[in-house]
FIFI-972223 format. One record per residue (C-alpha): residue in one letter; x, y, z. Coordinates in Angstrom, 1 decimal, always signed. Last residue first. Layout:
FIFI-972223
<code: A; east: X; north: Y; up: Z>
...
***
This chain:
FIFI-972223
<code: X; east: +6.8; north: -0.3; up: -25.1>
<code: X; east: +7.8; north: +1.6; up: -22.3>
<code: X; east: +10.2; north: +4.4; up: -23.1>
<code: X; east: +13.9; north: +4.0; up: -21.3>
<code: X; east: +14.5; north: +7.0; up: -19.8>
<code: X; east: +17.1; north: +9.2; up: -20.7>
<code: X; east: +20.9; north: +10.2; up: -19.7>
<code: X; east: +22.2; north: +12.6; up: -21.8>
<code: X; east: +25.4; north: +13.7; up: -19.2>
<code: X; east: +25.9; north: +10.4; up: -17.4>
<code: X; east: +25.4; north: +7.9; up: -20.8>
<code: X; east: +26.6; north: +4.7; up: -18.8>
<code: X; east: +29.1; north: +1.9; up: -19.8>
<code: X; east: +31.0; north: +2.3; up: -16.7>
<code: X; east: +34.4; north: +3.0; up: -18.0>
<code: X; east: +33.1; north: +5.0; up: -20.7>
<code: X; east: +30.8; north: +7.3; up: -18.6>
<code: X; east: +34.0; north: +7.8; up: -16.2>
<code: X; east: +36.2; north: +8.7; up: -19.1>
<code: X; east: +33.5; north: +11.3; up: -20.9>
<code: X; east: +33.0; north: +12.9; up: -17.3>
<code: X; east: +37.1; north: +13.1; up: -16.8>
<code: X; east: +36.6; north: +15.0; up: -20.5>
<code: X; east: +34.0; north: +17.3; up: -19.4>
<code: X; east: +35.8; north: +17.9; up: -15.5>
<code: X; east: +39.1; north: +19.3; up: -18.0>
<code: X; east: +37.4; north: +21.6; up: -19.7>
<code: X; east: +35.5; north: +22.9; up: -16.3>
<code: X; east: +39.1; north: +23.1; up: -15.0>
<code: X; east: +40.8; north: +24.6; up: -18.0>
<code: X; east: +37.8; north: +27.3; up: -17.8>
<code: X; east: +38.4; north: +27.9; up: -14.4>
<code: X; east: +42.8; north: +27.8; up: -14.9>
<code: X; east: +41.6; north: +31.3; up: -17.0>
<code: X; east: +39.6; north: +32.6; up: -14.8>
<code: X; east: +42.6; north: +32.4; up: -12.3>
<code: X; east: +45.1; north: +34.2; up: -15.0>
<code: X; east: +42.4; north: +37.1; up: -15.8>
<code: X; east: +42.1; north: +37.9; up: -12.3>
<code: X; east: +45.9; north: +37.6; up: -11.8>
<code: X; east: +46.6; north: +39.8; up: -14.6>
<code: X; east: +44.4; north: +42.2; up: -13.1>
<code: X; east: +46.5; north: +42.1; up: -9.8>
<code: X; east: +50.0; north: +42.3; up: -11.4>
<code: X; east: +48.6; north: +45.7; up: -13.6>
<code: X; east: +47.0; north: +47.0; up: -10.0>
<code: X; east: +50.5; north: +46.6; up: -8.7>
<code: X; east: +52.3; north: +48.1; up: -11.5>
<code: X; east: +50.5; north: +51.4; up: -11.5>
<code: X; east: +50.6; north: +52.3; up: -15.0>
<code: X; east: +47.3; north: +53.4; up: -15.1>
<code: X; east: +45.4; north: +50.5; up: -14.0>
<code: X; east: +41.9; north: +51.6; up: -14.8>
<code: X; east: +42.7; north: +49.4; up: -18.4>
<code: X; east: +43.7; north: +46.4; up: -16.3>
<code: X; east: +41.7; north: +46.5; up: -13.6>
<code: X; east: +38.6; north: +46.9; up: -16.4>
<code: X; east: +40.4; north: +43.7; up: -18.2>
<code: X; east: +40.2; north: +41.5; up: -14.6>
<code: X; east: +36.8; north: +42.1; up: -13.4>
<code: X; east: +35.8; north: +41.3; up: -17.6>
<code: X; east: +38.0; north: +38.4; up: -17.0>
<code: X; east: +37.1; north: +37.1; up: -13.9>
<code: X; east: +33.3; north: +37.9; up: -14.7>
<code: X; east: +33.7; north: +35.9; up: -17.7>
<code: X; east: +35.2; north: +32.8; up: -16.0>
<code: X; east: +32.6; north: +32.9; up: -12.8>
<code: X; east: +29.7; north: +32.8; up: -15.7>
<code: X; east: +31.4; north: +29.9; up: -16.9>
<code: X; east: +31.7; north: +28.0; up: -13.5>
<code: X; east: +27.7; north: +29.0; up: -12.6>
<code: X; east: +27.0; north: +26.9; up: -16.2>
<code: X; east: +29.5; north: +24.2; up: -15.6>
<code: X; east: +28.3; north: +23.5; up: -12.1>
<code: X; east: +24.7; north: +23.8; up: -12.5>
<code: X; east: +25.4; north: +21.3; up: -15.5>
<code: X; east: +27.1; north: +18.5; up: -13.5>
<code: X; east: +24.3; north: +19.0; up: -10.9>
<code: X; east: +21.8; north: +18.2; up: -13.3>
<code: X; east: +23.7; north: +15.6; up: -14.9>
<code: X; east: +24.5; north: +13.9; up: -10.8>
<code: X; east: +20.8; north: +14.6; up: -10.6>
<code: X; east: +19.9; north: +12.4; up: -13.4>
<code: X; east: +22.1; north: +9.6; up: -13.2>
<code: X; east: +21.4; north: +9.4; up: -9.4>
<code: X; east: +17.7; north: +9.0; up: -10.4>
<code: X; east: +18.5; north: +6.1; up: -13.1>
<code: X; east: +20.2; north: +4.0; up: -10.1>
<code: X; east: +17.5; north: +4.9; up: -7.7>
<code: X; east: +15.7; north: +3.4; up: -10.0>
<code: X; east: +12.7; north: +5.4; up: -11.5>
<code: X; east: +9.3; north: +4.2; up: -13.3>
<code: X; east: +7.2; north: +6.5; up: -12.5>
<code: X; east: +8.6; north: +9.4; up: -14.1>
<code: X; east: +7.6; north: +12.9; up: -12.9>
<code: X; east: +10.7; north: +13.3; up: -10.5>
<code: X; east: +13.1; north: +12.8; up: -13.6>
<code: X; east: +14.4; north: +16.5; up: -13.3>
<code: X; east: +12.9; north: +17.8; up: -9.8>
<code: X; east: +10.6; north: +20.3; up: -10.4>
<code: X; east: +8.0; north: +18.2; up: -11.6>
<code: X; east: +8.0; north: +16.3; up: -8.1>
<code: X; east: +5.9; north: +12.7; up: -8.6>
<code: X; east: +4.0; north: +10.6; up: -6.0>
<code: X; east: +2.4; north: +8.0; up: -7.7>
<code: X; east: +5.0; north: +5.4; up: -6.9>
<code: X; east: +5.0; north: +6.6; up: -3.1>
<code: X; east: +1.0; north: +5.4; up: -2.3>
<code: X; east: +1.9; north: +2.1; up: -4.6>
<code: X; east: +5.1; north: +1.7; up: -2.1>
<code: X; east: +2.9; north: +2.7; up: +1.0>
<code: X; east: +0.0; north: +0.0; up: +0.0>
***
């Protein structure tokens, strides 16, 4: 009676939390994607604000050799951001291969 009761439960807001149908396996699938996405999205805004932050230091520098140092800094951490989330797409692509499991574009199965 409780597992029928918690079957038709469903949470539209949660990717996946409409399906009936889920594994725990298939719902770890989808929220480590989600998460994996959240991540690369509010790590590629973080890279353009570094360098935008680090270009207007830059140009308001004047001359002043500290502020120069610190802009290049700026630009030089958002730079080793975007080699990061590069590098966490390819460690991604080697962890789906060695388990045989579409993480990123994972889909349930249709019925039928």
């Amino acid at each position: 009676m409780i597992k029928k009761a918690l079957a038709q439960i469903t949470n539209l807001a949660v990717p996946g939390g409409g399906a009936a149908n889920e594994t725990q396996a298939g719902q770890f699938a989808i929220t480590i994607a989600t998460l994996w996405q959240t991540i690369i999205l509010v790590g590629g805004l973080a890279f353009l604000l570094y360098l935008l932050l680090g270009g207007v230091t830059w140009i308001t520098a004047g001359g002043d050799k500290g502020k120069i140092e610190e802009a290049r800094g700026k630009i030089t951490q958002g730079l080793v951001g975007l080699v990061i989330l590069a590098a966490s797409y390819v460690i991604i692509k080697f962890i789906e291969s060695a388990i045989n499991m579409d993480i990123l574009n994972f889909s349930w199965p249709t019925a039928g």
